[in-house]
C-alpha positions as CSV (number, residue, x, y, z in Angstrom):
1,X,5.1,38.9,-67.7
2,X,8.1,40.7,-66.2
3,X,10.1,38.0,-67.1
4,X,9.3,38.1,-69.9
5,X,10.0,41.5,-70.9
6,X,13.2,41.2,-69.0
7,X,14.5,39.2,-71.5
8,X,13.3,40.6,-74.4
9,X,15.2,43.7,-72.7
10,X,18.4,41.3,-73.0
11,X,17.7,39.9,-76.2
12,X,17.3,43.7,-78.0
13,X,20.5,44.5,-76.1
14,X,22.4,41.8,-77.3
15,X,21.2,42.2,-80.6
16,X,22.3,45.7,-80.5
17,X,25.7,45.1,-78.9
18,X,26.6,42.3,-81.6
19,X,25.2,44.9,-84.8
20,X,27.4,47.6,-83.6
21,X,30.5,45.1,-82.9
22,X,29.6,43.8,-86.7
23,X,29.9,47.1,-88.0
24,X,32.9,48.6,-86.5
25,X,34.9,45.5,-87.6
26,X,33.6,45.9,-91.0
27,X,34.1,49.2,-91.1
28,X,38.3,48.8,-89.8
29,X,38.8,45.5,-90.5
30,X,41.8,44.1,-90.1
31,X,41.5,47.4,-87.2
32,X,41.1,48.7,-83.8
33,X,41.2,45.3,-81.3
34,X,37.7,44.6,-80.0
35,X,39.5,41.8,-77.5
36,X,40.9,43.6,-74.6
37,X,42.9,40.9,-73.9
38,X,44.4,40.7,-77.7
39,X,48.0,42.0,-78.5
40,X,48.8,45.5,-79.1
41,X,50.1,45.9,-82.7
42,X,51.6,49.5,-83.8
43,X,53.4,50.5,-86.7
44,X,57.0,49.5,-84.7
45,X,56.0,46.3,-83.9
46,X,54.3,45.3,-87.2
47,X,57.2,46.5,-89.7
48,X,59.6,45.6,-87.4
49,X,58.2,42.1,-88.2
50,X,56.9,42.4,-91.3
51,X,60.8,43.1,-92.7
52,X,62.2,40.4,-90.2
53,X,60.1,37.8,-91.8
54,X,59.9,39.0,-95.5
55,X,55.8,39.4,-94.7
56,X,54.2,42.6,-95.8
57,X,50.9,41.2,-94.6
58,X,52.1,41.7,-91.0
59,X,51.1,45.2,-91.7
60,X,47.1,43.6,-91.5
61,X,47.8,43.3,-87.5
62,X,48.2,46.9,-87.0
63,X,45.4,47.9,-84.0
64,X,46.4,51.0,-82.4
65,X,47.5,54.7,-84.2
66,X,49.8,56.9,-83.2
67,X,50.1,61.1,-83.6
68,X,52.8,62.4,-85.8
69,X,53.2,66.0,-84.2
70,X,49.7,67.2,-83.8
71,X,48.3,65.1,-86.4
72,X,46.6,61.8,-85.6
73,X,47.0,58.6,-87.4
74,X,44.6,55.8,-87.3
75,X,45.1,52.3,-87.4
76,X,43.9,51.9,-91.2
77,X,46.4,54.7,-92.1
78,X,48.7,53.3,-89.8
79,X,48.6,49.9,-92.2
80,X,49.2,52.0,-95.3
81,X,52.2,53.5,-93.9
82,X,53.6,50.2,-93.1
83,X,53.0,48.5,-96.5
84,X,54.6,51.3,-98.2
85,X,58.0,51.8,-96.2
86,X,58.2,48.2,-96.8
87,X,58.3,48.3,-100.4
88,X,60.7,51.3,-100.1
89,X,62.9,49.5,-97.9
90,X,62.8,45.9,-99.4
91,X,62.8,47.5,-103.0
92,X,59.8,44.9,-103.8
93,X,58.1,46.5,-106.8
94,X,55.9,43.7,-107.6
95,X,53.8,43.9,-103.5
96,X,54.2,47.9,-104.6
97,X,51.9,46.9,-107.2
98,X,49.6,45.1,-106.0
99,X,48.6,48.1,-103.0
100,X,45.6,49.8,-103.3
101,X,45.2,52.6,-106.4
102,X,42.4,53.8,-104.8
103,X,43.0,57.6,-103.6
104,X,41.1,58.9,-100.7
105,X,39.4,62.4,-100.6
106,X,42.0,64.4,-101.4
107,X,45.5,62.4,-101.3
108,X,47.1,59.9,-103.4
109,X,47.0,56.3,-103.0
110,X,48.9,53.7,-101.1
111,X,50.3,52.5,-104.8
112,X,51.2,56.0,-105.7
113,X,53.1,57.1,-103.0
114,X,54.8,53.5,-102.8
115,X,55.7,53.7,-106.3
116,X,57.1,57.4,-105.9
117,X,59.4,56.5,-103.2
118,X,60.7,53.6,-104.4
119,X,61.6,55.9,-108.1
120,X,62.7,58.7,-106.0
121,X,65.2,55.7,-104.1
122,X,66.4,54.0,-106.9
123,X,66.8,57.2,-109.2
124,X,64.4,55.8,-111.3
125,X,62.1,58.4,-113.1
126,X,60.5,55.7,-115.3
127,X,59.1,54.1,-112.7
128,X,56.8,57.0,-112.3
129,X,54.7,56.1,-115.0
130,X,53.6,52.8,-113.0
131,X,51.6,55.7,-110.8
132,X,48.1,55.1,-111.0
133,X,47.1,58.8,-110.8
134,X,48.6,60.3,-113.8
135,X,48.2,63.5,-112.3
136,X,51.3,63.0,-109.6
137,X,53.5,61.3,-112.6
138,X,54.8,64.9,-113.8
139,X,55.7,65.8,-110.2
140,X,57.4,62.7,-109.6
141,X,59.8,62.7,-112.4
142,X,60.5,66.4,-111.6
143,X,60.8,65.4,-107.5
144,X,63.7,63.0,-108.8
145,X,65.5,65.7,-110.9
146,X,65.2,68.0,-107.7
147,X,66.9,65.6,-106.0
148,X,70.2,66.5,-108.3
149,X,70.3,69.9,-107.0
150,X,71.1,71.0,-103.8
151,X,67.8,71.1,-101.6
152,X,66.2,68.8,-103.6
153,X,64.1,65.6,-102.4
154,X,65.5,62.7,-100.9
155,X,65.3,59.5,-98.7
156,X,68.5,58.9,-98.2
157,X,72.5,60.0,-98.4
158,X,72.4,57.6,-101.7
159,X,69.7,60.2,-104.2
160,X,72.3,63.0,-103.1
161,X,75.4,61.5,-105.1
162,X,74.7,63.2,-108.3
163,X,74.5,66.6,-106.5
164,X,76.8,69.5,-107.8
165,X,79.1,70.7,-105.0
166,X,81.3,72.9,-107.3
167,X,79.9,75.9,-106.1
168,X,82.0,75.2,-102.8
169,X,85.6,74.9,-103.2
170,X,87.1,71.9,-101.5
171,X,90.1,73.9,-99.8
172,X,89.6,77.5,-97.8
173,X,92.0,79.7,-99.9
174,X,94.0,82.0,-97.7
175,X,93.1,85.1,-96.2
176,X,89.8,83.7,-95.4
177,X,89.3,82.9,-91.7
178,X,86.0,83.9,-91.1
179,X,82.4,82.9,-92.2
180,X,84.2,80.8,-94.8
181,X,82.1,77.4,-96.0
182,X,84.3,74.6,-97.7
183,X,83.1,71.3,-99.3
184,X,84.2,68.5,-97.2
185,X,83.5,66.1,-100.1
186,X,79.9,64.3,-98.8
187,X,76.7,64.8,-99.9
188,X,74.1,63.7,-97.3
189,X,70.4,63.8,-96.7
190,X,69.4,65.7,-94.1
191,X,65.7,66.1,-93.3
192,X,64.6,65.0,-96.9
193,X,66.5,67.2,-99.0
194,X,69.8,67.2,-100.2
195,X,72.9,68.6,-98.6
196,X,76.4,69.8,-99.5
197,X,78.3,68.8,-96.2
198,X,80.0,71.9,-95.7
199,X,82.7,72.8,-92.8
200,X,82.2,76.1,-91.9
201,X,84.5,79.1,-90.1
């Protein structure tokens, strides 16, 4: 009688064990590694990869967040971010397009913000209109006329050539040898905005 029991104890266990296994990798899947044993995949490794190879799905891998600041970011967010900066930094508009248009409780989609970045790199306001929420389509035409003005949005030194420097003379004129800002001639992009390079007294 015991033994029985016993292993209907082990059988309800089991059962238990392999229905909550089931659901978690339903729930995360491709997600957090069950296998102890299996290779750790973060957002480095995979995109690091992904690019190397031409192979956006190499984003799928990703097991293990990571905390930007305070805020922490989860595997399944981790593999968003990843399919997204490729696109941005392979200029693939077509895998842009195929991300998911479904926006999460109170953000945009995977395909929005992929298809922003990539406007916002190229200088390419029409390419907003390929934004699945029409809502953000406004904003991201206006982000990409920011980035013409000093201050404005950017990825990299490359949005900030159109940016009007005039303000700042490209020479000091005399009898000014302190506090004095002159345009070197660059325009850079520091901390996602655009910047006058300035050399100052």
């Amino acid at each position: 009688m015991k033994k029985k029991v016993l292993i209907v104890g082990l059988l309800v266990i089991v059962i238990i064990i392999a229905a909550v296994l089931w659901i978690y990798q339903t729930e995360v899947r491709p997600g957090e590694k069950i296998n102890p044993f299996a290779r750790t995949w973060d957002i480095h490794a995979a995109l690091s990869a992904a690019l190397q190879e031409n192979n956006p799905k190499i984003c799928d891998k990703i097991n293990k967040g990571h905390v930007i600041q305070d805020y922490g970011v989860s595997p399944k967010q981790a593999r968003e971010e990843c399919k997204y900066t490729y696109v941005i930094v392979k200029g693939d508009l077509d895998y842009c397009l195929t991300l998911s248009s479904t926006s999460p409780l109170g953000a945009v989609s995977t395909r929005d913000v992929c298809v922003r970045e990539l406007a916002l790199k190229l200088n390419d306001s029409e390419l907003c209109d390929l934004m699945p929420s029409t809502d953000y389509i406004s904003l991201c035409k206006q982000t990409i006329a920011g980035s013409r003005e000093e201050g404005g949005r950017c990825l990299s030194n490359a949005n900030c050539q159109n940016l009007d420097c005039s303000k700042y003379p490209t020479k000091q004129p005399k009898g000014f040898d302190v506090g004095f800002c002159t345009f070197n001639g660059e325009r850079v992009c520091f901390k996602n905005t655009c910047r006058c390079q300035l050399v100052c007294t």
